[in-house]
N, C-alpha and C positions, 0 to 999 in steps of 0.2 A: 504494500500500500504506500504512493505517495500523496503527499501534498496537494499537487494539480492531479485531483481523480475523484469522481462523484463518491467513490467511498469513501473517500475521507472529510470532506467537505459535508456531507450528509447523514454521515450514519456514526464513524467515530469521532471525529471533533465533537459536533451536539452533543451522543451521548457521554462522553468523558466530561464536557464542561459540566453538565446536570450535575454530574453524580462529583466532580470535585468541588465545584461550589457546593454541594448538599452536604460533602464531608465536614466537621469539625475542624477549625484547621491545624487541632494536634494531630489530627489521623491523616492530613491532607498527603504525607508524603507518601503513607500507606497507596491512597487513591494513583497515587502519580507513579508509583513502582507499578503496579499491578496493570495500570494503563497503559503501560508503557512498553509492558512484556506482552500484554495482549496484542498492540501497534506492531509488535515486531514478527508475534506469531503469524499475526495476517499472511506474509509472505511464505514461510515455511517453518511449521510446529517444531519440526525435526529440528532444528538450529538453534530453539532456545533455549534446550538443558547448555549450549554451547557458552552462550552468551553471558547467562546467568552463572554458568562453570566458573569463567571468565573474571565473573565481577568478583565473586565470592575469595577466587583464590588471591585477588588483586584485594580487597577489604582485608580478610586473613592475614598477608604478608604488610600488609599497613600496618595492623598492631603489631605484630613479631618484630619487624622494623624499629619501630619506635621500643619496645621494650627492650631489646636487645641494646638500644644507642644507649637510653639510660642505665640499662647496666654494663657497659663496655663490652660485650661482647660482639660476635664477628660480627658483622653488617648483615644481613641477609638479602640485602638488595639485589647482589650478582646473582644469586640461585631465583630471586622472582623476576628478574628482567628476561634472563633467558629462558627461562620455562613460558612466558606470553610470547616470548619473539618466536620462539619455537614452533606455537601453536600460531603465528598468524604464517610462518615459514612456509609450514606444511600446505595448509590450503590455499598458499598464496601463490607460492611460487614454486609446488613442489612439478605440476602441469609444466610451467618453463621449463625448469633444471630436465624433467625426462626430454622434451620437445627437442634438446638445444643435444643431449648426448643421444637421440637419435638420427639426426640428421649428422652428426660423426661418426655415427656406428656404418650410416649409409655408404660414406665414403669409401670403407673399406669392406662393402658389402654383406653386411654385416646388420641387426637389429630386426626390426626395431623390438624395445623392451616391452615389455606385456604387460600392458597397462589400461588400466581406466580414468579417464578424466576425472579429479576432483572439483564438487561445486565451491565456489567462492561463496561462503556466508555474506551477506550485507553488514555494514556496522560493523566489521571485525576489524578494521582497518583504523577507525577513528576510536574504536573501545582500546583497541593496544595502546594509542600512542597515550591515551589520558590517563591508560590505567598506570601506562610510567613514568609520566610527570608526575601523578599521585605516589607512588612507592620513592621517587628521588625525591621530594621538596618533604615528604615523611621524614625521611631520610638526613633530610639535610636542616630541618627542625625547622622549615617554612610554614609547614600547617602539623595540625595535631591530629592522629590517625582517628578516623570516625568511628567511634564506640557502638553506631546501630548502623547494621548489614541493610536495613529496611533506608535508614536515610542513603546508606552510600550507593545503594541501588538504584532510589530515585534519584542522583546526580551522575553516576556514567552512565544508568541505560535509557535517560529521560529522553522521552518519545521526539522533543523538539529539533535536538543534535543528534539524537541516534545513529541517523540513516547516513548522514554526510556533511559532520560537524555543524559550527563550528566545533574546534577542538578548544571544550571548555575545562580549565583546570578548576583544582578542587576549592582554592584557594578566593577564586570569583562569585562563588556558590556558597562557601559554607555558613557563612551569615544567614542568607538566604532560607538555607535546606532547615535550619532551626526555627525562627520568624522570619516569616514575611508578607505585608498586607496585601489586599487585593483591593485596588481603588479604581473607582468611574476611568478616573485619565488613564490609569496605567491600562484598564481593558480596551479604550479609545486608542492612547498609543498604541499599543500592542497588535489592535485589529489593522489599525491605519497600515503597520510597517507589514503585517500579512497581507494584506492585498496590495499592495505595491509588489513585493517580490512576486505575487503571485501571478499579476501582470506582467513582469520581466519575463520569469517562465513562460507563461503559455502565449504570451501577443510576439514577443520579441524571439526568443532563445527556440521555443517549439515553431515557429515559421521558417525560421533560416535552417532547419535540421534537414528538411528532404536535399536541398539545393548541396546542401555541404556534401552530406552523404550519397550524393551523387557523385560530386565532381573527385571526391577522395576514392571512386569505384574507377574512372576513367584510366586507363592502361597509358597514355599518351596526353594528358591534358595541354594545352596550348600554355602562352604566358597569361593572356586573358581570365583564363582557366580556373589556374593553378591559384592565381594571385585571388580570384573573386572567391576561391574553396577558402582560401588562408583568413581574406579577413572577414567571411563567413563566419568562421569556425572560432574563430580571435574574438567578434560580436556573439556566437552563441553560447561558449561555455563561459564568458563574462557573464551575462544575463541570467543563464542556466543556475552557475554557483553563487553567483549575489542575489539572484532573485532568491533561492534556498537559503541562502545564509540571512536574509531579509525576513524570509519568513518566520524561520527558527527564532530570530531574534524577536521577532512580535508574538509568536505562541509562547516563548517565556517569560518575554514581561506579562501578557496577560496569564500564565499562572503565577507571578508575585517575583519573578527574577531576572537580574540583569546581564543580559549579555554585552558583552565590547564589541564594535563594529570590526567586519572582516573582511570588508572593502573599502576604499578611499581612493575611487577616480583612478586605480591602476594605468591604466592609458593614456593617462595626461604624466607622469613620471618623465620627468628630465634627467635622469640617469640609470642604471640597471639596478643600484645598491637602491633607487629611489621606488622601484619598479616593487622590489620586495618587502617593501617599509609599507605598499599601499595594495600588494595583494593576496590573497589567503592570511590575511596578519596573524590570524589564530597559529596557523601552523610554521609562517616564515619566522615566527617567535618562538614554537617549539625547538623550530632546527636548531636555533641560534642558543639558545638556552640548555637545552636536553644535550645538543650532540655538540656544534659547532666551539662553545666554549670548552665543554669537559675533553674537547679534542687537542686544548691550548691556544685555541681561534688566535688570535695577534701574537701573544708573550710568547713564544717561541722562537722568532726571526722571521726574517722576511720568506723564506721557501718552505718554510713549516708552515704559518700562513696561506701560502698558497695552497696546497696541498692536504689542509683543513677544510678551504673553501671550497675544491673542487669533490674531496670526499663526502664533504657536505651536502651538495648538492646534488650530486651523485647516487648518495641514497635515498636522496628524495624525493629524487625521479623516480627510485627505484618502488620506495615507494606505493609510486599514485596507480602503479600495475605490474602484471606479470608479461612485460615485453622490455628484449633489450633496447627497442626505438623511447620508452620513457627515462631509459639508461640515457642513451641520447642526450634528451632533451635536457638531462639534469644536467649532465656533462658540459652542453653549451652553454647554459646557466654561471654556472661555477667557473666555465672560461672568461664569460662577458665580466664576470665580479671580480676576478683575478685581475685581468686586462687594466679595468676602470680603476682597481687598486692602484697596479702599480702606474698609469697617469697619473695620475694625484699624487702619488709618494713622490713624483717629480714634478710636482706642480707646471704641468706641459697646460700651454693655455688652450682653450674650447669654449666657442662661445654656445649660452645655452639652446639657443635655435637648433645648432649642429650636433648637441648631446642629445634632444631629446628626438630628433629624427633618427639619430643612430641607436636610442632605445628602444623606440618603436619599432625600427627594421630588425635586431635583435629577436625581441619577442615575437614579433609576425614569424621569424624566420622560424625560431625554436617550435612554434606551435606544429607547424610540418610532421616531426618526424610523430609527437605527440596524438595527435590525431592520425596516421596513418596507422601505426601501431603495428607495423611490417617496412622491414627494412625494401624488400622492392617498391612499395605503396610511397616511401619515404624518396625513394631514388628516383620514381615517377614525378612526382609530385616538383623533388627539386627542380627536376630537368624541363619541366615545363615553366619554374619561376625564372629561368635566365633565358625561356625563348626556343629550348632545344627544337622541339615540338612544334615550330611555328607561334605567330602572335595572335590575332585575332581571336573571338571566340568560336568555338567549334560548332556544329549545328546540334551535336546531342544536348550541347549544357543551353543553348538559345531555345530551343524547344524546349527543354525542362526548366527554364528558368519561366515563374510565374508574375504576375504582376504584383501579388501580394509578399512575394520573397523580395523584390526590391522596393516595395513601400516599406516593408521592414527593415531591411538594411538601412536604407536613408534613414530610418526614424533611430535606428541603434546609433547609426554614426552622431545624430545629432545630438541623442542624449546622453554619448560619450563626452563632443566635446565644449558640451554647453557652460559646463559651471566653467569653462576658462574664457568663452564669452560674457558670461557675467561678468567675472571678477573685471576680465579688461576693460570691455565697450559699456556695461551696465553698471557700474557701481553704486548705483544710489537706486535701483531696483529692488526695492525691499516690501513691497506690498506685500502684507499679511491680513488673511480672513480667516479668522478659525472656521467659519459655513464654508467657504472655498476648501478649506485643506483638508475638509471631511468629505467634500460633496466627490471634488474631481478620482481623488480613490477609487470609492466605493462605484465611480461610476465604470471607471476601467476595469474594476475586480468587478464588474457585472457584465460586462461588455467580454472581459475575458472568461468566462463562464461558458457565455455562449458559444466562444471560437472553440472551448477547451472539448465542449459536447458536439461538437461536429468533425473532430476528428480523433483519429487513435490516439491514446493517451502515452507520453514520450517520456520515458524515463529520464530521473535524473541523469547527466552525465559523471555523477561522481555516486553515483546508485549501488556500484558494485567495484568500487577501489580496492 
């Protein structure tokens, strides 16, 4: 069950809000565990002894943690970090590792190994990474390990982040998960920030999906092609992940808690290091905190540094799937932040016009291998970005291109780069109507309704990381 889908919208939203507002709200986190495991059953029952396996061992190694720190004994943080990486390992990547030593076994005539495709649980991806923030800042005497299984439940398996963060630590929440009210504004807010995302998703992110997924099928795309697939694809999983992340953040303030925003105008970014300050923040802060630093991040030297940076990023490409093209994308990442480092460590002058065209070109480029998700899909793709293929557009992608994928495009492009029109040409643009900024919403979460009920319902893109 997502977000944008009549089941959610009509059958467990309704019923979960009834029955959480009817709860006490000492019992409310009760409501919100039990909701939340219900939200995840929806997709497959089988998955949630997993999930819940999951939180339980990550709660468990919380207090063992902590009582262990207090009385100096050994840490126990290395036996719980590797026992969840293990387990997101296996389902995650274990499909790759066979994939990648049978096409070597082929070489020498040989394989392939006998095997059955594992499914990827949903949510495993974003339970790992919080369940180890939570066991390190345990750990490191940041927060105090949660004494009830029932609250720690309701904060990593809460129905809001579940599916495809944000990546909320424990430390944002835990005030929260003990008191927190439920007020007129914050359900106003909250509704307001859901139906915005939820218009992102299905007018914007689910219009540009046939057109991309078309032109990333094409064997040969032109430059026309290739480039119309890229910032297709560059406007959809913006849209797709902010609108999700939009959302998430409005169903939790309206159950009584605050999320941090996990978007900031990413595409307006005048350098790469600036690119990652404004996109997925939940987790480009994870990297940086969880791995990047305990790696030595700067205090090492200048090549240790680097070599931080690109590990870094590297697995966090690795990451976001089980293909080496998001190996790729991490890797040009962690090139572009290496590069843009060492400019600066030599204070080499650039003006900002010429930084943020070349961030932009970056990112557009890196999405490539990212969305293909196959190294030939990747080496197509490039080779129509420089022209190989011819320029023009081809007649498959002109015939499948619709009217309504390019009023959406224009409209993505515009709402990318509007707030930098503001700031420039509108400064003193500041009309406010609270009747305006409730009406125009709910008119597009109404408007988007209707597009969402006339076609197949489109997975998140970060649905199954």
């Amino acid at each position: 069950m997502i977000f944008s889908s009549v089941e959610f919208l009509a059958l467990f939203l309704p019923l979960f809000f009834v029955a959480y507002l009817a709860t006490p709200a000492s019992a409310r986190n009760v409501t919100l565990c039990l909701g939340s495991w219900a939200f995840y059953a929806w997709w497959k029952p089988m998955f949630l002894p997993l999930i819940v396996g999951i939180t339980f061992v990550a709660w468990a190694l919380g207090g063992a943690i902590e009582r262990a720190r207090e009385d100096g004994k050994p840490p126990l943080l290395t036996i719980g970090v590797i026992a969840i990486l293990c387990c997101l390992g296996w389902f995650k990547y274990a499909n790759l590792l066979v994939a990648t030593l049978d096409q070597a076994l082929a070489k020498f005539a040989a394989g392939p190994v006998p095997w059955t495709d594992i499914i990827l649980p949903i949510a495993l991806s974003f339970t790992v990474l919080q369940s180890i923030s939570y066991l390190i800042d345990v750990r490191r005497g940041v927060v105090t390990a949660e004494p009830s299984f029932i609250a720690f439940s309701a904060y990593l398996d809460m129905f809001p982040h579940l599916i495809s963060g944000p990546i909320i630590r424990y430390s944002w929440v835990d005030k929260d998960l003990v008191q927190r009210r439920l007020t007129i504004e914050g359900l106003a807010d909250g509704a307001r920030r859901f139906m915005l995302g939820f218009a992102m998703k299905v007018l914007i992110a689910d219009s540009l999906a046939p057109i991309v997924d078309k032109i990333f099928t094409l064997p040969h795309p032109t430059l026309v092609d290739s480039w119309l697939g890229n910032v297709g694809f560059a406007l959809q999983i913006y849209y797709d992940f902010a609108g999700y992340s939009a959302m998430a953040i409005g169903l939790g303030r309206m159950l009584g808690f605050h999320y941090p925003e996990n978007f900031n105008n990413p595409y307006l970014a005048v350098t790469i290091q600036d690119f990652w300050r404004r996109w997925h923040i939940s987790l480009s802060t994870w990297l940086r905190d969880y791995l990047y630093i305990p790696l030595g991040g700067n205090r090492k030297g200048l090549v240790r540094t680097y070599i931080n940076l690109m590990l870094t990023m590297a697995i966090g490409g690795l990451w976001h799937g089980a293909s080496w093209s998001f190996l790729l994308w991490g890797v040009l990442h962690g090139a572009a932040l290496a590069i843009a480092r060492a400019w600066n460590a030599r204070r080499l002058p650039m003006s900002q016009t010429l930084s943020y065209v070349l961030t932009l070109a970056v990112v557009l480029f890196a999405w490539t291998p990212f969305r293909a998700t196959s190294w030939n899909g990747t080496v197509a793709m490039l080779a129509g970005q420089v022209g190989l293929n011819g320029i023009g557009i081809s007649d498959v992608v002109a015939v499948a291109l619709r009217p309504v994928e390019v009023v959406w495009l224009g409209i993505g492009i515009a709402v990318v780069i509007w707030p930098a029109v503001r700031a420039q040409l509108l400064p003193r643009l500041v009309w406010r109507s609270e009747w305006w900024s409730a009406v125009w919403p709910t008119a597009l979460f109404l408007y988007a309704i209707a597009v969402m009920m006339g076609h197949q319902t489109v997975p998140f893109l970060y649905f199954q990381f």
